[in-house]
Structures are given as structure tokens and as C-alpha cells.
C-alpha positions as YAML, in Angstrom:
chain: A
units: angstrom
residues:
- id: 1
  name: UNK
  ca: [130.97, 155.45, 64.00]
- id: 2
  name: UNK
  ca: [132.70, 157.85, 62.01]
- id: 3
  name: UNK
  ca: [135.12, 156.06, 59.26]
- id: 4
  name: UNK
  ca: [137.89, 158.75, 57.95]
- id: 5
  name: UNK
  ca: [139.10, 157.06, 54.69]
- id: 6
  name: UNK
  ca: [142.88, 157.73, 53.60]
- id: 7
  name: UNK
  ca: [142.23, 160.54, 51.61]
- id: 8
  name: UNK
  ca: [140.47, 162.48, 54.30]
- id: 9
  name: UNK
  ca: [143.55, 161.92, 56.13]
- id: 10
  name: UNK
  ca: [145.70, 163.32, 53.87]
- id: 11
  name: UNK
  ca: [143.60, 166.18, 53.32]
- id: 12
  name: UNK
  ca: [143.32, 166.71, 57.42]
- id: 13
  name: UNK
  ca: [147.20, 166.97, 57.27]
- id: 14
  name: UNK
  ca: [147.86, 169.23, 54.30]
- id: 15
  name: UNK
  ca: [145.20, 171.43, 55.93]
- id: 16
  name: UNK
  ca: [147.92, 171.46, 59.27]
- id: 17
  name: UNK
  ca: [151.03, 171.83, 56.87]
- id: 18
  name: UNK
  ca: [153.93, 174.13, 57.09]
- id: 19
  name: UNK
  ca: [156.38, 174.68, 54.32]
- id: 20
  name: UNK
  ca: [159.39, 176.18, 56.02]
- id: 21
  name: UNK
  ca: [159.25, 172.40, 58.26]
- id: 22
  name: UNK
  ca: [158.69, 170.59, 55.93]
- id: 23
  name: UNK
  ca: [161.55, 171.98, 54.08]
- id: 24
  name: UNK
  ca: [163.38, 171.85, 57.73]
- id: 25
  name: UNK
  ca: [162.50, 168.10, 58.11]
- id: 26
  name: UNK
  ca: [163.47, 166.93, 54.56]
- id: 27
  name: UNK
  ca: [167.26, 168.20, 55.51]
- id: 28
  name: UNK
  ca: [166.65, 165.83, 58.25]
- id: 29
  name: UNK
  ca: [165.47, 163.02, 56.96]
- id: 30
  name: UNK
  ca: [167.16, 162.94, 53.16]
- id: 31
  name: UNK
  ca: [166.24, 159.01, 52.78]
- id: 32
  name: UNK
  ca: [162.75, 160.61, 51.80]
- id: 33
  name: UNK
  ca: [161.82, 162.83, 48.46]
- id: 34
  name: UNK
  ca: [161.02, 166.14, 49.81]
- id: 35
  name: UNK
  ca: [157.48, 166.12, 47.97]
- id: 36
  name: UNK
  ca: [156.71, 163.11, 50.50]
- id: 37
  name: UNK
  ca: [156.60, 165.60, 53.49]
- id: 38
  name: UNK
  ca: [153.63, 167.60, 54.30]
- id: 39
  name: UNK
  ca: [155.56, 169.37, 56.80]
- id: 40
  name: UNK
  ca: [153.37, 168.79, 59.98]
- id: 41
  name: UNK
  ca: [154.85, 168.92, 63.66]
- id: 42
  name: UNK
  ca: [155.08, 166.32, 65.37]
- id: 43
  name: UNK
  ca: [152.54, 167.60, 68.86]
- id: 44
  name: UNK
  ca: [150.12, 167.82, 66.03]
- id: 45
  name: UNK
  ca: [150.40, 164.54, 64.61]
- id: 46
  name: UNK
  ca: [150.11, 162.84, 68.32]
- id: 47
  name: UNK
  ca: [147.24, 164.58, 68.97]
- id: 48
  name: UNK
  ca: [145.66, 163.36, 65.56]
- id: 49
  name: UNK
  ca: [146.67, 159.98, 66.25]
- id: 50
  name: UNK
  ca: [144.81, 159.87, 69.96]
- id: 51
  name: UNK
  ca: [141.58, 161.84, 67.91]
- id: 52
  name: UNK
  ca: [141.52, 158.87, 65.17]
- id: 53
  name: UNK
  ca: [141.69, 156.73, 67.59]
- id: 54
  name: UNK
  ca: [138.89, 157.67, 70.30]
- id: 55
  name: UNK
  ca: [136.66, 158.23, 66.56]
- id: 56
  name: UNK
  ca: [137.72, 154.59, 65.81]
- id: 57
  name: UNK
  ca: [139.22, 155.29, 62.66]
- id: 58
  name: UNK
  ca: [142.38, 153.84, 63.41]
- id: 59
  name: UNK
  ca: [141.61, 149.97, 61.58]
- id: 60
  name: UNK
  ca: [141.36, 151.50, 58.21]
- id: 61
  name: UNK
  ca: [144.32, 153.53, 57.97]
- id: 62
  name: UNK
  ca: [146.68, 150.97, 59.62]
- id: 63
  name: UNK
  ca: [145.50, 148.62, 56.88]
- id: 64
  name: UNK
  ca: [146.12, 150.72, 54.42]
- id: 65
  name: UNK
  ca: [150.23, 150.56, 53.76]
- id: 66
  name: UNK
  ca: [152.15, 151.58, 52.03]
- id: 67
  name: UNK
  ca: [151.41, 154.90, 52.40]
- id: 68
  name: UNK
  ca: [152.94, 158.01, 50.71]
- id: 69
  name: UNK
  ca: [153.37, 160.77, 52.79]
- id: 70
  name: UNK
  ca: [156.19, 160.83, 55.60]
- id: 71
  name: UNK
  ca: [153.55, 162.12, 58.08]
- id: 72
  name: UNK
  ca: [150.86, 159.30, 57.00]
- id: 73
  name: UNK
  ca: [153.80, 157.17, 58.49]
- id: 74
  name: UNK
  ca: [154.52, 159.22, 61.62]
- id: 75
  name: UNK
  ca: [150.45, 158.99, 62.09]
- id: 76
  name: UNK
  ca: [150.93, 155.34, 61.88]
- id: 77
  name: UNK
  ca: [153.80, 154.82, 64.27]
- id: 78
  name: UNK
  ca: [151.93, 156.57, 66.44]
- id: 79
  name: UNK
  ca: [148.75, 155.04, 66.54]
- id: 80
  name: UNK
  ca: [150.74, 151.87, 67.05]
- id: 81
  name: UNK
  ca: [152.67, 153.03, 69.92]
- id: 82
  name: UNK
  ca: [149.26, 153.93, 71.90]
- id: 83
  name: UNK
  ca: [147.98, 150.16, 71.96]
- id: 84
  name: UNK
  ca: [148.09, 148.55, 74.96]
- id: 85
  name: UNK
  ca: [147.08, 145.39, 73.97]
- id: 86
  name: UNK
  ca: [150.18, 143.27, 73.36]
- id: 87
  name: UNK
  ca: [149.16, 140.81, 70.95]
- id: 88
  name: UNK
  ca: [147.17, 143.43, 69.04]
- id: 89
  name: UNK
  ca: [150.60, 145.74, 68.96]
- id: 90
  name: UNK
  ca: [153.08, 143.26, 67.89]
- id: 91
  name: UNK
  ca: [151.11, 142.13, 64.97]
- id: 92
  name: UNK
  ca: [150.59, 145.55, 64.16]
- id: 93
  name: UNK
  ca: [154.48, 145.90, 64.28]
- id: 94
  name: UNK
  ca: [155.02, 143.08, 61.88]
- id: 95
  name: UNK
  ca: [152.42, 145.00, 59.34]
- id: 96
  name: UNK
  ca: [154.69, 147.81, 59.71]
- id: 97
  name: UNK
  ca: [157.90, 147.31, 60.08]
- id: 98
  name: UNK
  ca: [158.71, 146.12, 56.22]
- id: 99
  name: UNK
  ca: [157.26, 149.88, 55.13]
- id: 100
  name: UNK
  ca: [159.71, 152.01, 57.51]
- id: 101
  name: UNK
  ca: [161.81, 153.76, 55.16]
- id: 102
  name: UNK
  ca: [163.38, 156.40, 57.43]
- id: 103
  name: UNK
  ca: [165.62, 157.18, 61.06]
- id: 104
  name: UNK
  ca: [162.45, 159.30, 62.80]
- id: 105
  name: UNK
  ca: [159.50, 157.00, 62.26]
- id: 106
  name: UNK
  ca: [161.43, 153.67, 63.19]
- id: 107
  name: UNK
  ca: [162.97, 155.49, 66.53]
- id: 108
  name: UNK
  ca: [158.73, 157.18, 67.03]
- id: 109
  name: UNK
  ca: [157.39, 153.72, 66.96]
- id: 110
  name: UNK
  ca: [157.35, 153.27, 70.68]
- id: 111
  name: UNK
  ca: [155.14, 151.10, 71.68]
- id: 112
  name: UNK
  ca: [153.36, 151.26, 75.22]
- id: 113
  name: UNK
  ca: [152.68, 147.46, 75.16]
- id: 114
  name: UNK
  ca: [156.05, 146.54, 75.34]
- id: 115
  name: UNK
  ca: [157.00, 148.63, 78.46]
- id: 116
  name: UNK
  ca: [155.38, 145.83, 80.96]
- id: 117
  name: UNK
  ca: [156.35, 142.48, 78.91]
- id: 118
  name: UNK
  ca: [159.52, 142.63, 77.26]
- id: 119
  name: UNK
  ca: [160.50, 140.00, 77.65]
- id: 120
  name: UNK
  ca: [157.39, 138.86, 74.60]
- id: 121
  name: UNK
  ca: [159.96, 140.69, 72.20]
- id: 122
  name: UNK
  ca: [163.36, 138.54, 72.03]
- id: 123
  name: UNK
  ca: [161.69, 135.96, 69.92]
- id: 124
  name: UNK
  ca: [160.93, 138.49, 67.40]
- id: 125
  name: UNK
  ca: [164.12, 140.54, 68.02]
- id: 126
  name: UNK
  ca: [166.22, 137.61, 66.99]
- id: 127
  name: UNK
  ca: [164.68, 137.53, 63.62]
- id: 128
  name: UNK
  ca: [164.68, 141.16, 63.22]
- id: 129
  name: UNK
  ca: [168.32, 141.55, 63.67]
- id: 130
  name: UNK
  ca: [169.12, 139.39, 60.85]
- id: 131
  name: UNK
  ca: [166.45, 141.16, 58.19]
- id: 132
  name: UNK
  ca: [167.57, 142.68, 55.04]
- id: 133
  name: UNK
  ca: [165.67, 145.87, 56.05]
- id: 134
  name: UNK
  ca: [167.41, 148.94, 57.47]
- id: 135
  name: UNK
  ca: [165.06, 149.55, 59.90]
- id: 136
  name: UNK
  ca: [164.03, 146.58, 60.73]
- id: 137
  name: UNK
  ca: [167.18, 146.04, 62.11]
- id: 138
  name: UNK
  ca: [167.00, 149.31, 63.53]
- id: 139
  name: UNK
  ca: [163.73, 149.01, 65.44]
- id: 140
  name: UNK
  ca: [165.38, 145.91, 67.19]
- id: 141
  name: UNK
  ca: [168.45, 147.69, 68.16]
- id: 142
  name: UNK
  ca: [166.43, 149.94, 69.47]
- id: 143
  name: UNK
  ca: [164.28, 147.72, 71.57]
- id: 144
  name: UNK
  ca: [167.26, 146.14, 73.00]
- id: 145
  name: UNK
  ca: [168.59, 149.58, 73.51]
- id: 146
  name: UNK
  ca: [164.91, 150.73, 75.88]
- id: 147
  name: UNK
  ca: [164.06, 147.62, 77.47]
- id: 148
  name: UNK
  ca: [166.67, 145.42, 77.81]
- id: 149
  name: UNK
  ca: [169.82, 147.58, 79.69]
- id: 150
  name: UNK
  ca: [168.12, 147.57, 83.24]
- id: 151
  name: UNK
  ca: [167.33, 144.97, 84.77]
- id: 152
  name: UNK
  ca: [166.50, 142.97, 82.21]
- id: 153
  name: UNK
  ca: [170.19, 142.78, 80.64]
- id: 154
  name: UNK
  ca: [172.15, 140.17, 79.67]
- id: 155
  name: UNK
  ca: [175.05, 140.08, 78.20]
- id: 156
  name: UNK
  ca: [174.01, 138.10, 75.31]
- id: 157
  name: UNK
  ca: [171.99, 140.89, 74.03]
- id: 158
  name: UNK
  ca: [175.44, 143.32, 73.76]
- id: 159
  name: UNK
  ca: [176.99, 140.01, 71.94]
- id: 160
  name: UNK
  ca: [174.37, 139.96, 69.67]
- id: 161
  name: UNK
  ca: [174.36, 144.02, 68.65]
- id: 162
  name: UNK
  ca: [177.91, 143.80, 68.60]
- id: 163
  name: UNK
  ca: [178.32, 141.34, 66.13]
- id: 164
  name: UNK
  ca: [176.50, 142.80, 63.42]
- id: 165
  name: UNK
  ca: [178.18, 144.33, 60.82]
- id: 166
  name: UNK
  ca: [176.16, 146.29, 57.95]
- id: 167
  name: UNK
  ca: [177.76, 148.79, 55.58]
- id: 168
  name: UNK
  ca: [174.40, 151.05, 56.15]
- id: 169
  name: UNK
  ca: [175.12, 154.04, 57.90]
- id: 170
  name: UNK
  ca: [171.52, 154.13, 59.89]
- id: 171
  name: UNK
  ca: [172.00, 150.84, 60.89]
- id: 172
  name: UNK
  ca: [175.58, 151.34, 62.13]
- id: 173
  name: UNK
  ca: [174.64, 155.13, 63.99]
- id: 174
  name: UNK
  ca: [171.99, 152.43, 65.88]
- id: 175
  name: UNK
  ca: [175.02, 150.39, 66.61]
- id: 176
  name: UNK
  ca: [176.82, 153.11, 68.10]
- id: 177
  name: UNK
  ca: [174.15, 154.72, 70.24]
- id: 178
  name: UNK
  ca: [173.19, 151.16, 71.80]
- id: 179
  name: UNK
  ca: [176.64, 151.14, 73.07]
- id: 180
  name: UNK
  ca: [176.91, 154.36, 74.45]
- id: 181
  name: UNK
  ca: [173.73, 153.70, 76.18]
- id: 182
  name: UNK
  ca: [174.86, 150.47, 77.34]
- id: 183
  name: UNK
  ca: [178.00, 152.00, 78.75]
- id: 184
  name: UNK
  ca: [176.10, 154.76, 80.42]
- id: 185
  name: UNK
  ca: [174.11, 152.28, 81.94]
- id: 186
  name: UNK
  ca: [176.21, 148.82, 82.12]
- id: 187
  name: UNK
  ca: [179.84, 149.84, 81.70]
- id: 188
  name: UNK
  ca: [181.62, 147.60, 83.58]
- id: 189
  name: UNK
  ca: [179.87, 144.76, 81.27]
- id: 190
  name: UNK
  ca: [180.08, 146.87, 78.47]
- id: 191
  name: UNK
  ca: [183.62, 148.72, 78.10]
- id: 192
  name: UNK
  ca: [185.52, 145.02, 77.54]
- id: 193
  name: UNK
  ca: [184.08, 145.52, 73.95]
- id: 194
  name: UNK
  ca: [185.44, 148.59, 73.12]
- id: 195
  name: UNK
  ca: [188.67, 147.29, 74.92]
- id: 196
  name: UNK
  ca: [188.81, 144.30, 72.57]
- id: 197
  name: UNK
  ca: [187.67, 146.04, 69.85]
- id: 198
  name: UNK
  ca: [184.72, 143.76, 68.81]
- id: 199
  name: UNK
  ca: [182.83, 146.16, 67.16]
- id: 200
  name: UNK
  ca: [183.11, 147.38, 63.46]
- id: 201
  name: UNK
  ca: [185.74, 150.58, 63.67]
- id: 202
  name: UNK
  ca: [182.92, 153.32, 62.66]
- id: 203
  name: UNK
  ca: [180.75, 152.24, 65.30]
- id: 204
  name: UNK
  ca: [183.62, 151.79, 67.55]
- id: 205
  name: UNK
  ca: [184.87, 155.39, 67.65]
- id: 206
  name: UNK
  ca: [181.17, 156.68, 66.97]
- id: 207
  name: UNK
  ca: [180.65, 155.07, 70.56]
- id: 208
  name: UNK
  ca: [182.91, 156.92, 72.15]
- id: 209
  name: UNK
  ca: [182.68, 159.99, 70.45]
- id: 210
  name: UNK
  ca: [178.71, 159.81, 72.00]
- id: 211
  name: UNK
  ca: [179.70, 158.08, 75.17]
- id: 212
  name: UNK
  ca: [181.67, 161.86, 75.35]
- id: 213
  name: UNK
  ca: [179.12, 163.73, 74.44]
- id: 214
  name: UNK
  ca: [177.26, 162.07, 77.75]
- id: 215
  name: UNK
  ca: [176.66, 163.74, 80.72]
- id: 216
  name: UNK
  ca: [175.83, 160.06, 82.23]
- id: 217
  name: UNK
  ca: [179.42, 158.88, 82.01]
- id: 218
  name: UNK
  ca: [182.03, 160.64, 84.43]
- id: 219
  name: UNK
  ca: [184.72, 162.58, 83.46]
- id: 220
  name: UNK
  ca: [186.99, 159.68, 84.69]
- id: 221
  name: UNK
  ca: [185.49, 156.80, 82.55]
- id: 222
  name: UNK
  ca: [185.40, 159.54, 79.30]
- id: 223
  name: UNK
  ca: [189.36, 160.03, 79.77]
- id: 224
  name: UNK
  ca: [189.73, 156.00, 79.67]
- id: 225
  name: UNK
  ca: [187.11, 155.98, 76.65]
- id: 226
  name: UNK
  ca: [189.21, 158.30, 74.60]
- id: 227
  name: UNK
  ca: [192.29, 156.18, 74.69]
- id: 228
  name: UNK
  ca: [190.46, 153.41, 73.08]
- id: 229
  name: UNK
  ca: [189.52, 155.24, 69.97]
- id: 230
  name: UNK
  ca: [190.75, 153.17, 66.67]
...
């Protein structure tokens, strides 16, 4: 068994570093210092993540939080969306979650475990919705948002993204892309809440503005959508 400790890690990704992206990622991502990214692509880190993994050095690392590097995190979300054991990957999720400080690693943590029983999740995206954590509010947006607009929707799960209100702008952008999603794939359950305007205004219009943007939603439905804007 070969056991890779954290700093071995972080020396294996420095060695795969790139300044000009790392100085193209921190414009993306400006909730993080720019000395926190290493500046590693993101093929790269997948393909690190599967290595760890079939060299079982995977326990160690996801034990280890927080960590400091913006990649160490991507490596992370990562190695948590490969499990396939349910159980396993949800409590690995709860470890997790609380450390997510940015948009790109809370939208990369896609679990496989969840595709087949989503079901598992509402229990968990319940209490998740009402955290005091961006992203952890985020992540369950998001899982409502994958799983949970095909056949497994419900109108109850639009009532309950569309009554949050947050004055965070990540959370919010969340808001917004759930419901263009949702309109792309549910509209006629979906477009009496922009025409009853139960959504906070930003999200509202940002809704539209990305339902418009969609090449899902016909050219009909986009000239009703724009005379709903607030």
C-alpha cells in the first residue's frame, strides 16, 4: 500500500502548476486569495484523483480538511464524486460540505452515488437549504437542480428554492439557474412563478435573462419570458 501524505500531494500539484491559469482561475474564482491556487487544470486533477484512488491514498487526504490550496479542494470534490457507495459518499459530503469556500468546487462535487438513489438526498437537502453556509446551500440547489427536474419532480421542490431569499450573490446566481433549468425542463409548472413574481427580483430577471440565453426554450416561450422581467 502506498500512503501519499498531504504534503506529497501538494508537492505532486505544484510540480503540474501553471502560472498564467492560475492567474486565469483566480479572476474566476475571486472568493479565494490568489496565493491559494496552484494553477492546475482541471483533466489533470481528475486524473490524479482516479490515480490516488486505485493507490488507496484517498482515506488520508479526505480526512485531512481544511485544506489550503484551491486544487487540494478540487482533488477532494473529486475523489468524492467517484464513490459509488452511497452511504460511504454522503458521509463524505457532510465532512465536506462546511469547508467549500468557492462557486467551482461546490458545482465539481458531483457525486456518482447519487445518480441511482436520489431520492436518499431530500432528507439532507432540507437541512442544507436552511444552513448558514453559502455553499451549502448551493450544493442543495444544485442537487435539486440534477436530480430532481425529470421524473422525479415535484412541485414542492420549486416551492422550496423559490422561497429562499439570501442577500449572497452565489447563492442567489444558484437561484436563478435552478429556474431556468426548471423552465427548460418543467415550464408549464414552472413559469406561474415568474408570473406571480415569487421569487426575489435579482433572481427573477437573472432567470430570464438565462432562460434567453437557452437554446432549450423556444423562441415563442422567450418572447412571453421577456415581458415578465421586473
Amino acid at each position: 500500500m502506498n500512503i501519499m501524505n498531504d504534503n506529497m500531494i501538494v508537492d505532486r500539484l505544484f510540480l503540474m502548476s501553471d502560472e498564467k491559469y492560475a492567474a486565469f482561475q483566480a479572476k474566476l474564482i475571486p472568493t479565494i486569495y490568489p496565493n491559494r491556487i496552484i494553477g492546475v487544470r482541471t483533466p489533470e486533477l481528475r486524473a490524479l484523483a482516479k490515480t490516488l484512488i486505485n493507490e488507496n491514498d484517498s482515506d488520508l487526504f479526505l480526512s485531512s480538511l481544511p485544506h489550503k490550496y484551491f486544487e487540494e479542494n478540487q482533488l477532494h470534490a473529486f475523489m468524492i464524486s467517484l464513490e459509488t457507495d452511497f452511504t460511504k459518499c454522503i458521509a463524505k459530503v457532510k465532512a465536506f460540505l462546511p469547508f467549500i469556500d468557492n462557486w467551482a468546487t461546490c458545482d465539481q462535487t458531483l457525486p456518482k452515488a447519487f445518480i441511482k438513489e436520489p431520492e436518499k438526498l431530500l432528507p439532507d437537502i432540507c437541512k442544507w437549504l436552511k444552513s448558514d453556509k453559502i455553499y451549502t446551500v448551493r450544493f442543495a440547489i444544485g442537487l435539486l437542480m440534477r436530480h430532481f427536474l425529470g421524473e422525479n419532480f415535484k412541485p414542492e421542490y420549486a416551492d422550496m428554492v423559490a422561497s429562499l431569499r439570501s442577500g449572497e450573490y452565489y447563492v442567489n446566481m444558484m437561484i436563478a439557474w435552478y429556474f431556468a433549468t426548471a423552465l427548460a425542463k418543467q415550464y408549464d409548472f414552472i413559469i406561474p412563478y415568474l408570473e406571480a413574481k415569487k421569487l426575489d427580483n435579482w433572481a427573477h430577471n437573472k432567470a430570464i435573462q438565462k432562460s434567453l440565453e437557452s437554446y432549450r426554450i423556444s423562441p415563442e416561450r422567450k418572447e412571453y419570458l421577456k415581458t415578465l422581467k421586473i
